[in-house]
N, CA, C and O atoms as CSV, one atom per row, in Angstrom:
chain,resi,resn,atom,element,x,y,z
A,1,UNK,N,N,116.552,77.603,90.192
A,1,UNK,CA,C,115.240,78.169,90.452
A,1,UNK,C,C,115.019,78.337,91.947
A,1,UNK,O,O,114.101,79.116,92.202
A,2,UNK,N,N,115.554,77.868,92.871
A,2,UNK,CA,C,115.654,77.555,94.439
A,2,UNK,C,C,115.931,79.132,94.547
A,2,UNK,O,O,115.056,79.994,94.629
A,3,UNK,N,N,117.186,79.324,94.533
A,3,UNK,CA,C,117.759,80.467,94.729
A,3,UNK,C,C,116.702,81.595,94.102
A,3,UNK,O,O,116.435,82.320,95.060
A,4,UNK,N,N,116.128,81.974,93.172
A,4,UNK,CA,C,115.044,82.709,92.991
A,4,UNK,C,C,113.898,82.752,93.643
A,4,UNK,O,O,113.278,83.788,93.404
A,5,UNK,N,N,113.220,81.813,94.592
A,5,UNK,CA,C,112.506,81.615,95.197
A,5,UNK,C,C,112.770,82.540,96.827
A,5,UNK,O,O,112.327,83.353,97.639
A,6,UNK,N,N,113.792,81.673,96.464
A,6,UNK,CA,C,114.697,82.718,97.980
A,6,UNK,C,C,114.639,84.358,98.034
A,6,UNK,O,O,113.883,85.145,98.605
A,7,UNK,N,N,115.560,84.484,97.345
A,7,UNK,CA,C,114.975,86.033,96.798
A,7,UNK,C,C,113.709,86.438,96.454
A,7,UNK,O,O,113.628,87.666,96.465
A,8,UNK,N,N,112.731,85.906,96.165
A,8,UNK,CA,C,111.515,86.464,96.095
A,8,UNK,C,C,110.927,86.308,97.045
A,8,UNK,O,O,110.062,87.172,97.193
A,9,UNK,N,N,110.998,85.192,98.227
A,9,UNK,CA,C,110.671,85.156,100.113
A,9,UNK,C,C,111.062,86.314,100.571
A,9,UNK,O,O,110.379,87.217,101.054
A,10,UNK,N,N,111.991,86.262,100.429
A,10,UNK,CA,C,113.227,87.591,100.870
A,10,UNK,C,C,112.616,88.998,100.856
A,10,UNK,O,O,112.442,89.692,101.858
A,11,UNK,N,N,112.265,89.385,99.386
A,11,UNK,CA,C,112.103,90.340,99.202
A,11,UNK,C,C,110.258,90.658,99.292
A,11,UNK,O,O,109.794,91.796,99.365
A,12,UNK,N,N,109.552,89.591,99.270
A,12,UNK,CA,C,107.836,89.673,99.835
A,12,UNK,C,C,108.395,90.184,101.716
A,12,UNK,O,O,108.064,91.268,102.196
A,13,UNK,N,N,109.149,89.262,102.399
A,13,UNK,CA,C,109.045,89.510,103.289
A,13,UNK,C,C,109.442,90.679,103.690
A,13,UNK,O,O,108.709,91.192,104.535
A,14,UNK,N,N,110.280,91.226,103.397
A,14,UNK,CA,C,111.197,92.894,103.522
A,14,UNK,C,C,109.680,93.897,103.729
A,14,UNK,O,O,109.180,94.495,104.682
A,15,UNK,N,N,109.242,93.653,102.025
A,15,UNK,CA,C,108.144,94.657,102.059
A,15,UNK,C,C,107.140,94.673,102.972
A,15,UNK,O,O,106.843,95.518,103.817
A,16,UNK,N,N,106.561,93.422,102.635
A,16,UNK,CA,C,105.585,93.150,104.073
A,16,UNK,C,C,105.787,93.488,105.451
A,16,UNK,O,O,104.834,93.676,106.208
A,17,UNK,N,N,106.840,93.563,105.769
A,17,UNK,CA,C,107.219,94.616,106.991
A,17,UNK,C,C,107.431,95.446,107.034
A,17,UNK,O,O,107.212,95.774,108.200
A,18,UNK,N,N,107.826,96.338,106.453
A,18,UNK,CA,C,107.699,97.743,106.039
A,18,UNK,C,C,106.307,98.357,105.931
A,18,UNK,O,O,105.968,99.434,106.422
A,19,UNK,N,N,105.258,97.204,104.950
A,19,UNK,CA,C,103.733,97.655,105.276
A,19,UNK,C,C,103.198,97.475,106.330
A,19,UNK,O,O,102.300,98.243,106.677
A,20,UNK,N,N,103.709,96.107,107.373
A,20,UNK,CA,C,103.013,96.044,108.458
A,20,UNK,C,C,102.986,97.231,109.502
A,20,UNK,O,O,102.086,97.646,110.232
A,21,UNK,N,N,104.214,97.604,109.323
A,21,UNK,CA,C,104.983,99.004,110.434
A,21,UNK,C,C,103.995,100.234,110.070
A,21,UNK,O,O,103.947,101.119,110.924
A,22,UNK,N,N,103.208,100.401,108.918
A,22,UNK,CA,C,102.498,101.582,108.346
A,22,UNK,C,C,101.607,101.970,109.119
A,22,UNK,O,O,100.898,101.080,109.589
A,23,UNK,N,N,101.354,103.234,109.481
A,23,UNK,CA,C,99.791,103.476,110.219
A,23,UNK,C,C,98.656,103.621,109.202
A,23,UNK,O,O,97.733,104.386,109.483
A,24,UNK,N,N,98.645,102.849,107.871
A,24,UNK,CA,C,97.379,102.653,107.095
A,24,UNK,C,C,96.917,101.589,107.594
A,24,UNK,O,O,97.712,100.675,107.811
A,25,UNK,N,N,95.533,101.420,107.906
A,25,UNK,CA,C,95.106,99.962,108.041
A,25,UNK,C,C,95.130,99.085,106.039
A,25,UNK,O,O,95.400,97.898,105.858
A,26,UNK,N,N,94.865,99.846,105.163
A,26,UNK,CA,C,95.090,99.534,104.078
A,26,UNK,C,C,96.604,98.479,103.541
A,26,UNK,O,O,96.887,97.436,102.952
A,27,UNK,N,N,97.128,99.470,104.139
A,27,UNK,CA,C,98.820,98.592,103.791
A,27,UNK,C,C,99.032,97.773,104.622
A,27,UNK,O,O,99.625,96.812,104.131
A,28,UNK,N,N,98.740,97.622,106.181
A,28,UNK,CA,C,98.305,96.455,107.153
A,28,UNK,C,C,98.489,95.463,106.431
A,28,UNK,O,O,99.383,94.654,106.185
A,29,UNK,N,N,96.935,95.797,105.986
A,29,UNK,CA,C,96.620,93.990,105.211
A,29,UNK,C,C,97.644,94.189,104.153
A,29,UNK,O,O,98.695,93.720,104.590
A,30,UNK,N,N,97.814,94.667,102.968
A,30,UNK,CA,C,98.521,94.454,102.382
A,30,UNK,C,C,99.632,93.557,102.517
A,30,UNK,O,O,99.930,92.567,101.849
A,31,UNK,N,N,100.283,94.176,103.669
A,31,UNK,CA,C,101.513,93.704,103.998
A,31,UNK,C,C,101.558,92.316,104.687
A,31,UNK,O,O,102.476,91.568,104.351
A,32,UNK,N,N,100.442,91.783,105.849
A,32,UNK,CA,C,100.657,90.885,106.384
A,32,UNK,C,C,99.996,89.613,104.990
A,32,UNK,O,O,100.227,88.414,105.145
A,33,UNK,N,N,99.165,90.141,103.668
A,33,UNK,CA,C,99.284,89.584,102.576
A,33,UNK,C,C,100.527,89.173,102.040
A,33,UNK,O,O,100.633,88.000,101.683
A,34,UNK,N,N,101.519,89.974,101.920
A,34,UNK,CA,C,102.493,89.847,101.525
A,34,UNK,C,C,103.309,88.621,102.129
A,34,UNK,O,O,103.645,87.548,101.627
A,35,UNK,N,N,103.536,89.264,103.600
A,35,UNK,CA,C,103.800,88.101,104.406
A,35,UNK,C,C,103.483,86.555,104.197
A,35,UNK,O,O,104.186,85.570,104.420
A,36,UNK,N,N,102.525,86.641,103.825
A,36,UNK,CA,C,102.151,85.248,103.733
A,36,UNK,C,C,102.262,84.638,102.681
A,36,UNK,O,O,102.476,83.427,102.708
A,37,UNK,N,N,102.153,85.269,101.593
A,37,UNK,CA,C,103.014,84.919,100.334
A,37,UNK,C,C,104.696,84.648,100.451
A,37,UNK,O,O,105.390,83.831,99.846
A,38,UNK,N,N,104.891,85.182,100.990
A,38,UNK,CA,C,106.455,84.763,101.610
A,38,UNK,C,C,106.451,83.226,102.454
A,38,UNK,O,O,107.244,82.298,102.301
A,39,UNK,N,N,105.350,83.307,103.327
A,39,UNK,CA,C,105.844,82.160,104.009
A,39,UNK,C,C,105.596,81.113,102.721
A,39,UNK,O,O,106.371,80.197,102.446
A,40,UNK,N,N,104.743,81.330,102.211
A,40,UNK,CA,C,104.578,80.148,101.212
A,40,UNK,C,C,105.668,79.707,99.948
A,40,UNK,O,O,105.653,78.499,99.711
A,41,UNK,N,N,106.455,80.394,99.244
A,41,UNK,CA,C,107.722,80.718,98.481
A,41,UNK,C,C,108.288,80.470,99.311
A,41,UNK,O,O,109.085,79.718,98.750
A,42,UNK,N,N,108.666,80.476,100.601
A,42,UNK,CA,C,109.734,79.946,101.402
A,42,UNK,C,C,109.811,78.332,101.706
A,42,UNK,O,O,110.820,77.658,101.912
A,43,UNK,N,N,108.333,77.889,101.668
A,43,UNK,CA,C,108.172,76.721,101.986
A,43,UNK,C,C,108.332,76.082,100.689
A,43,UNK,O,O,108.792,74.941,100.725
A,44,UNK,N,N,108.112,76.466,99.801
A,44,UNK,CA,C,108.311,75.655,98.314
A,44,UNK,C,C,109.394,75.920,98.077
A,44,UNK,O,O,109.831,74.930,97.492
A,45,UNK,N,N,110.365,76.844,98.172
A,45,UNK,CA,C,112.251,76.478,98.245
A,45,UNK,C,C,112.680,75.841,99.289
A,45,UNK,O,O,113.720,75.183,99.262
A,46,UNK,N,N,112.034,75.943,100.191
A,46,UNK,CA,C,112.574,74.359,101.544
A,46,UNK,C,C,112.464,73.043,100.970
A,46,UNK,O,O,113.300,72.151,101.110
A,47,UNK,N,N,111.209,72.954,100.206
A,47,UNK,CA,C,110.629,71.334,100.026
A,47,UNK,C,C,111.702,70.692,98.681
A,47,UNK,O,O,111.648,69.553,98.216
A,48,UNK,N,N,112.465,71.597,98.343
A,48,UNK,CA,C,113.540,70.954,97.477
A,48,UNK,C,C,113.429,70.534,95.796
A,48,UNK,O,O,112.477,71.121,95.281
A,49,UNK,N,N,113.978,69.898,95.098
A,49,UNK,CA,C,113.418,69.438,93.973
A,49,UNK,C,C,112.050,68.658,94.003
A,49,UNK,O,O,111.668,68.024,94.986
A,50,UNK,N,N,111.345,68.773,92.807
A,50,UNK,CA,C,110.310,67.986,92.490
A,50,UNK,C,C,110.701,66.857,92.145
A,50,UNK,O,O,111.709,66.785,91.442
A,51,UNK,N,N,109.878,65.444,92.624
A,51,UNK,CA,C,109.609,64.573,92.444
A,51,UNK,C,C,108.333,64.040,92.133
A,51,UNK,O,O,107.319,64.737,92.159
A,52,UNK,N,N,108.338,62.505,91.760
A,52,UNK,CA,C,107.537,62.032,91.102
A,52,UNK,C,C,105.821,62.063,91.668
A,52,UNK,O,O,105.836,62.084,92.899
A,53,UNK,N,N,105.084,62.067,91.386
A,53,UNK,CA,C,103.742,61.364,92.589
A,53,UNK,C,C,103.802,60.514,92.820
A,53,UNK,O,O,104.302,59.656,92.092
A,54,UNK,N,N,103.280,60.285,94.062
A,54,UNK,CA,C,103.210,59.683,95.429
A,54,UNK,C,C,102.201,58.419,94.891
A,54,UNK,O,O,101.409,58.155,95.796
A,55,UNK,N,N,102.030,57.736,93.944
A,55,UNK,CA,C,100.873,56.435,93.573
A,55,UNK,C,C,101.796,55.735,93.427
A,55,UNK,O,O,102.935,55.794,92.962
A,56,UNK,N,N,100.520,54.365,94.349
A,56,UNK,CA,C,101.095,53.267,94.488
A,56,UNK,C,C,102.070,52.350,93.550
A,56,UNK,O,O,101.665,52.404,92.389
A,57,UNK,N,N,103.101,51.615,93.673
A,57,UNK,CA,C,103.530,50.784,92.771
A,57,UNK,C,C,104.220,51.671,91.381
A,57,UNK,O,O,104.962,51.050,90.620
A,58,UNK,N,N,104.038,52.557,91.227
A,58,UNK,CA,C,104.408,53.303,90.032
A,58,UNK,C,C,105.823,54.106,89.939
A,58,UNK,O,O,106.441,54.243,88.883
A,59,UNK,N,N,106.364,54.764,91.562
A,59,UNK,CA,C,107.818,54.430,91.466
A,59,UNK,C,C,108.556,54.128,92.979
A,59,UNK,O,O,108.074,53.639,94.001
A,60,UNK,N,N,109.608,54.509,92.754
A,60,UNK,CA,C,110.873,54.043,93.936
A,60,UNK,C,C,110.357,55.152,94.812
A,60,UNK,O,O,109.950,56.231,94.381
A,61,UNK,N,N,110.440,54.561,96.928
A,61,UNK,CA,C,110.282,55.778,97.245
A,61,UNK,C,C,111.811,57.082,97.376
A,61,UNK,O,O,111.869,58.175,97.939
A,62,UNK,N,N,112.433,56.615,96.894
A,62,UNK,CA,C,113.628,57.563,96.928
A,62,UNK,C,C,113.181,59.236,96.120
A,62,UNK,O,O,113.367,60.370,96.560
A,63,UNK,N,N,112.577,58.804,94.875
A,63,UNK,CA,C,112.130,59.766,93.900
A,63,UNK,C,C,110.946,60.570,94.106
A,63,UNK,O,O,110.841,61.632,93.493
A,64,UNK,N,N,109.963,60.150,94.970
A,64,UNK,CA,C,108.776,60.432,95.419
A,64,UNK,C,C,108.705,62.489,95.947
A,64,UNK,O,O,109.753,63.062,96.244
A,65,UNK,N,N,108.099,62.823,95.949
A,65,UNK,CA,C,107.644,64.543,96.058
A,65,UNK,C,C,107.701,64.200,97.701
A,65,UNK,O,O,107.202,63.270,98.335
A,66,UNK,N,N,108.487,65.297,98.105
A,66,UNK,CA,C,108.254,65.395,99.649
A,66,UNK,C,C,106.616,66.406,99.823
A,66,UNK,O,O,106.404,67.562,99.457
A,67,UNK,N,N,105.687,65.432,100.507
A,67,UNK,CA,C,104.353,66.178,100.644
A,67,UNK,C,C,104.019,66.773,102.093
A,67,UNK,O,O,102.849,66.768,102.476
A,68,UNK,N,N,105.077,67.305,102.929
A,68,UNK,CA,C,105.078,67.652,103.930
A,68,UNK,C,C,105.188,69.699,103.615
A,68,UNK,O,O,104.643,70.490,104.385
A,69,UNK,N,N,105.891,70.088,102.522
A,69,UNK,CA,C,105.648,71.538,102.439
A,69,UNK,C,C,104.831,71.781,101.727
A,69,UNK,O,O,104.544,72.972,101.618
A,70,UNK,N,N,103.980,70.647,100.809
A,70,UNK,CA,C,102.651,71.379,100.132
A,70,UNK,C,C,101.789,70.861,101.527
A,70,UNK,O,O,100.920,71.721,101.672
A,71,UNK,N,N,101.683,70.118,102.317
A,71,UNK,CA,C,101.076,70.506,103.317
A,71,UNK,C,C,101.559,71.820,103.885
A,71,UNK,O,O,101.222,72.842,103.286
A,72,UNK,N,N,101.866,71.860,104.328
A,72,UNK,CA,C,102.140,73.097,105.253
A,72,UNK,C,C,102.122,74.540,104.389
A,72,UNK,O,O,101.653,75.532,104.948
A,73,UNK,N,N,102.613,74.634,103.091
A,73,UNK,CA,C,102.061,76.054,101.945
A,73,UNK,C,C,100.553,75.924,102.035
A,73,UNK,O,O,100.004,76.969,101.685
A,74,UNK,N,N,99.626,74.865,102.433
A,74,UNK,CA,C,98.489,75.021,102.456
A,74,UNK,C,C,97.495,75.520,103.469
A,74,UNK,O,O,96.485,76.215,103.360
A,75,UNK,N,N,98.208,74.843,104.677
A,75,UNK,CA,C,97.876,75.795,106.173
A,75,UNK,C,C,98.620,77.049,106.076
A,75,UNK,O,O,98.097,78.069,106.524
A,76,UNK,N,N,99.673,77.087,105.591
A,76,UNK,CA,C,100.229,78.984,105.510
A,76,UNK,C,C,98.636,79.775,104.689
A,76,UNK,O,O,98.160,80.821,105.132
A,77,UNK,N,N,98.125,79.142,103.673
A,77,UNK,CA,C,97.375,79.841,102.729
A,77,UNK,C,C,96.059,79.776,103.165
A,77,UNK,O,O,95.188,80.270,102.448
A,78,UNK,N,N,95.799,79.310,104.098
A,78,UNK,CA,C,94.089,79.497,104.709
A,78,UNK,C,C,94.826,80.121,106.271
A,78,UNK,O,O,94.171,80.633,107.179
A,79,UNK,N,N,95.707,80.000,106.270
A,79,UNK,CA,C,96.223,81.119,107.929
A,79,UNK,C,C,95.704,82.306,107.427
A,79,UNK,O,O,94.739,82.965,107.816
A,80,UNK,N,N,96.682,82.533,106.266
A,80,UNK,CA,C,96.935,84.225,105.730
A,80,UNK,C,C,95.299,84.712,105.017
A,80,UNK,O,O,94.911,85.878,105.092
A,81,UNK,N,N,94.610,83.789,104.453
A,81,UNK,CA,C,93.830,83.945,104.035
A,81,UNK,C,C,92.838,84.435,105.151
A,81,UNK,O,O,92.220,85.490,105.010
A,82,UNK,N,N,92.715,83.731,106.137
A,82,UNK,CA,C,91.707,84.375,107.787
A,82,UNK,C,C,91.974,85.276,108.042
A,82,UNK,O,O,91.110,86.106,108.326
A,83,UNK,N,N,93.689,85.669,108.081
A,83,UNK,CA,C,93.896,87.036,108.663
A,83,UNK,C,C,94.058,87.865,107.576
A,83,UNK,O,O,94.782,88.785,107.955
A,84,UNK,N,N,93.841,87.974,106.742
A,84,UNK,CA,C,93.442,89.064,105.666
A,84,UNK,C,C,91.597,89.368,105.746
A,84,UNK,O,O,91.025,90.456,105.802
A,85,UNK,N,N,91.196,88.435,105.733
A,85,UNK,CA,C,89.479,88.971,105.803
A,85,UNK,C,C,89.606,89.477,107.237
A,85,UNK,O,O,89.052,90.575,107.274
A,86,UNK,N,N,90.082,89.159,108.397
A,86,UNK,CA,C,89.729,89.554,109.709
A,86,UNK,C,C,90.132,90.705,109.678
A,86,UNK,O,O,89.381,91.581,110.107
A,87,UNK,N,N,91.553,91.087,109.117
A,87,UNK,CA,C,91.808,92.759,108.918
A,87,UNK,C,C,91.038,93.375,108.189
A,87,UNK,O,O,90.905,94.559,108.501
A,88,UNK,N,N,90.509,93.053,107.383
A,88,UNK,CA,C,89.625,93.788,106.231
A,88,UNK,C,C,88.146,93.955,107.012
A,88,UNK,O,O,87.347,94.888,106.941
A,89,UNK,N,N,88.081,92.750,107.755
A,89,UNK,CA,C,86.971,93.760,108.821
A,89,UNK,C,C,86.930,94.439,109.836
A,89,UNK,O,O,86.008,95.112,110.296
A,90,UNK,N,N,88.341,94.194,110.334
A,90,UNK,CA,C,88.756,95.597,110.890
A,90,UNK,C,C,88.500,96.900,110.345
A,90,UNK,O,O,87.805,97.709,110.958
A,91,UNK,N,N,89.246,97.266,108.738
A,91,UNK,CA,C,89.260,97.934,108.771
A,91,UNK,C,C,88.082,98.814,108.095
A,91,UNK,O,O,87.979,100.041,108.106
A,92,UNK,N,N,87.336,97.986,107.583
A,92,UNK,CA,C,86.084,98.422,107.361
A,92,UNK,C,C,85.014,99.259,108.359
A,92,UNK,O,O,84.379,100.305,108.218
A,93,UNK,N,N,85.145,98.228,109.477
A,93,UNK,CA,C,84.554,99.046,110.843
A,93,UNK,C,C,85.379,100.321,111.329
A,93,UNK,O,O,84.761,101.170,111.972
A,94,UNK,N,N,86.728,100.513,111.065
A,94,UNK,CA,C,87.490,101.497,111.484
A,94,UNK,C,C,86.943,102.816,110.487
A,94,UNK,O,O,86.679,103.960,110.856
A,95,UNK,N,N,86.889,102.368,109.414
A,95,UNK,CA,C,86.424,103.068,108.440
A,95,UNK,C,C,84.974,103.666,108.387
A,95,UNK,O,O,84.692,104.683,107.753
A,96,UNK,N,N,84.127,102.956,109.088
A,96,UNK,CA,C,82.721,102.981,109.105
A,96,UNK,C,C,82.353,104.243,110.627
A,96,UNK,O,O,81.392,104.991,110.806
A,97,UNK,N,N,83.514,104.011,111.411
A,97,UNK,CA,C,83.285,104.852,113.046
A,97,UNK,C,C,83.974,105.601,112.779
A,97,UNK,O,O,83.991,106.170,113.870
A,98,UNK,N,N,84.987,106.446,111.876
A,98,UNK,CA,C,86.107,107.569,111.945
A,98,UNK,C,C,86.005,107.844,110.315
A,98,UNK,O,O,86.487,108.959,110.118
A,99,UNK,N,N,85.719,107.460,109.514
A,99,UNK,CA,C,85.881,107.798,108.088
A,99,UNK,C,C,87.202,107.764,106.976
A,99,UNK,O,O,87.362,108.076,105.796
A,100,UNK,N,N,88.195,107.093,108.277
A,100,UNK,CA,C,89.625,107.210,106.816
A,100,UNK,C,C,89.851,105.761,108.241
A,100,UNK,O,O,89.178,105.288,109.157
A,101,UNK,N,N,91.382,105.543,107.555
A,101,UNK,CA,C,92.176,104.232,107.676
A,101,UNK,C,C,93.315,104.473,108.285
A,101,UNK,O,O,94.285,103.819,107.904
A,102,UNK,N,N,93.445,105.186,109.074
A,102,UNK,CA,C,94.926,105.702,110.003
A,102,UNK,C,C,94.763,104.372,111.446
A,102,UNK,O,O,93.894,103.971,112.219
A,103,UNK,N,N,95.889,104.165,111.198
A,103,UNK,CA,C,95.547,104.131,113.019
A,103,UNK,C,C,96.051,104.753,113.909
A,103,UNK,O,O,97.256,104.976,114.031
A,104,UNK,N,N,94.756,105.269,114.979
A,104,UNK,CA,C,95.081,106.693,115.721
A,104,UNK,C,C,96.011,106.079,117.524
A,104,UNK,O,O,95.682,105.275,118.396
A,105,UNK,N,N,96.813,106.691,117.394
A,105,UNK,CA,C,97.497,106.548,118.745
A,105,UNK,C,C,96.319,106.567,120.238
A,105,UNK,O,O,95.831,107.642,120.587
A,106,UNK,N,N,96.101,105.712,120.730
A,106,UNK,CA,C,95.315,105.426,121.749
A,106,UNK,C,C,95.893,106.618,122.908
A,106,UNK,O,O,97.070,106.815,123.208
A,107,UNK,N,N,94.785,107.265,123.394
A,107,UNK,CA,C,95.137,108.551,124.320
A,107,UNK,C,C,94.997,108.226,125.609
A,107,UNK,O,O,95.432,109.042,126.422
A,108,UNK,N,N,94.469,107.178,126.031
A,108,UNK,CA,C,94.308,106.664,127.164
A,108,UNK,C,C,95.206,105.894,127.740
A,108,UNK,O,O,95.466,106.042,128.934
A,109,UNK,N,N,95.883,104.850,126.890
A,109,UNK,CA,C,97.332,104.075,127.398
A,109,UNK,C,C,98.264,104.955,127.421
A,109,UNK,O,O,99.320,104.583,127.933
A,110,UNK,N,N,98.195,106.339,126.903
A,110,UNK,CA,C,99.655,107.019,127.193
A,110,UNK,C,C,99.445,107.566,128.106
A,110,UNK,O,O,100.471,107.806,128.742
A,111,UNK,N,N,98.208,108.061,128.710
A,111,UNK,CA,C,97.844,108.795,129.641
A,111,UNK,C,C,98.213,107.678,130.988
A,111,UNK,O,O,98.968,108.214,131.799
A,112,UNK,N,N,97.831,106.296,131.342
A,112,UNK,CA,C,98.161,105.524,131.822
A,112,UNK,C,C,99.340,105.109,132.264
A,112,UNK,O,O,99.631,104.862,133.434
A,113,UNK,N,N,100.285,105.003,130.960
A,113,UNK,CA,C,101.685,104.892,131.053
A,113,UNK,C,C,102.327,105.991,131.683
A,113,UNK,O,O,103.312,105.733,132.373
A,114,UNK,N,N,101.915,107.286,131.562
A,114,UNK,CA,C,102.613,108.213,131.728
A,114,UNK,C,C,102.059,108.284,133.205
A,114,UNK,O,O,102.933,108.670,133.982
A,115,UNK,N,N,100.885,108.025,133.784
A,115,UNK,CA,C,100.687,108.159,135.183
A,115,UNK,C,C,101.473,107.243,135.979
A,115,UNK,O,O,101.754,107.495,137.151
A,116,UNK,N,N,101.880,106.066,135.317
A,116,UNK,CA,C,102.691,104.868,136.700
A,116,UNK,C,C,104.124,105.421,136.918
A,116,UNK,O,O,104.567,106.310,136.190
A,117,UNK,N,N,104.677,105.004,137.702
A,117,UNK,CA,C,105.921,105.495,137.862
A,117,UNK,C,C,106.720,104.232,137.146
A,117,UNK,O,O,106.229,103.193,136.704
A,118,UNK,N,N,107.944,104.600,137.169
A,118,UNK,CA,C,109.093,103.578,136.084
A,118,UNK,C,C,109.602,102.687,137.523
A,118,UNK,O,O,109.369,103.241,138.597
A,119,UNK,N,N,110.235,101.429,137.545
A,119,UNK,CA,C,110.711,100.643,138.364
A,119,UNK,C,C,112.154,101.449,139.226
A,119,UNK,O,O,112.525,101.335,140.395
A,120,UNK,N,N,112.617,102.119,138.288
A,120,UNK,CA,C,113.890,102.448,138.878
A,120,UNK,C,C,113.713,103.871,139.662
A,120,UNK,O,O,114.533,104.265,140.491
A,121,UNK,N,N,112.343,104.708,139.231
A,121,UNK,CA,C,112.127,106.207,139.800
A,121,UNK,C,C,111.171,105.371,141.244
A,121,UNK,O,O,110.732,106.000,142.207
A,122,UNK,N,N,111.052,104.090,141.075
A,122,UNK,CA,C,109.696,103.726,142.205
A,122,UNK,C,C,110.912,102.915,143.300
A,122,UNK,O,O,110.653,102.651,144.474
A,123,UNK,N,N,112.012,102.660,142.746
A,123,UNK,CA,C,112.797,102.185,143.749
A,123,UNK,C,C,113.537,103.355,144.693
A,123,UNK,O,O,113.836,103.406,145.886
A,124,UNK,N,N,113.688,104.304,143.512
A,124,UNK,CA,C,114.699,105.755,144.012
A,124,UNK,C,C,113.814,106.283,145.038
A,124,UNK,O,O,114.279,106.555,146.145
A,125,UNK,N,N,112.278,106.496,144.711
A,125,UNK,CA,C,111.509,107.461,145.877
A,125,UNK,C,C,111.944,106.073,146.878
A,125,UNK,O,O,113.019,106.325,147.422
A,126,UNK,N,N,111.529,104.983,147.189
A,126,UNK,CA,C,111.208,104.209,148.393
A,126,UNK,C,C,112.546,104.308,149.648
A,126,UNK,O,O,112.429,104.308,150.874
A,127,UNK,N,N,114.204,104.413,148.527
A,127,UNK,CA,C,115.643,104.455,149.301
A,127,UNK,C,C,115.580,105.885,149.978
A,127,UNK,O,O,116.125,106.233,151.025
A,128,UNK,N,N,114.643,106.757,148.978
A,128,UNK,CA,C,114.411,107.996,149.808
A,128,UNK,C,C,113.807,108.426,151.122
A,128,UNK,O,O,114.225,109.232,151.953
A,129,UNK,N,N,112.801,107.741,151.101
A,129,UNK,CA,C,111.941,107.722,152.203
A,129,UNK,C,C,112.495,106.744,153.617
A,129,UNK,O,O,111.799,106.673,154.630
């Protein structure tokens, strides 16, 4: 069952990057959803076989549940959970000032970028001069 887990990390995570790369803000979230479903399937095939619960006197600690990746599947799941509502109000407001869910290439940082000169054209003018 490990090995299925794997493959299903595997393959949440694949997609989820593929949606993150999207210029929908829609598939955004989707995807960094996805993501995080991955980290969590990843962390429950790390944490190994199941073992017993963790109460007192009742068994050996050899057999005991390692409770260090259901900690941590649980901070993965209120991480992903913040950044899914925080995108979703992103994109709501994106939605609310432009009317669709693209995200539009910023005209001002290219305009910016394209005004500085590059390190190696700013070294070439200076050997010139």
């Amino acid at each position: 069952m490990s090995l299925a887990l794997v493959f299903a990390a595997g393959g949440l995570a694949a997609i989820g990057t593929y949606l993150v790369t999207a210029r929908s803000l829609s598939r955004i979230v989707l995807g960094f959803s996805l993501l995080g479903h991955s980290a969590v399937l990843a962390l429950l095939a790390a944490g190994g076989p199941a073992g017993e619960a963790p109460i007192a006197d009742r068994s050996e600690p050899d057999t005991l549940a390692n409770p260090l990746p259901q900690a941590l599947s649980l901070t993965a799941i209120v991480i992903s959970f913040g950044l899914t509502l925080f995108l979703l109000a992103l994109a709501r407001r994106q939605h609310q000032l432009s009317g669709d869910d693209l995200v539009e290439d910023d005209l001002e940082d290219r305009r910016i970028a394209a005004s500085k000169p590059t390190t190696q054209s700013h070294a070439a003018t200076e050997e010139a001069a």
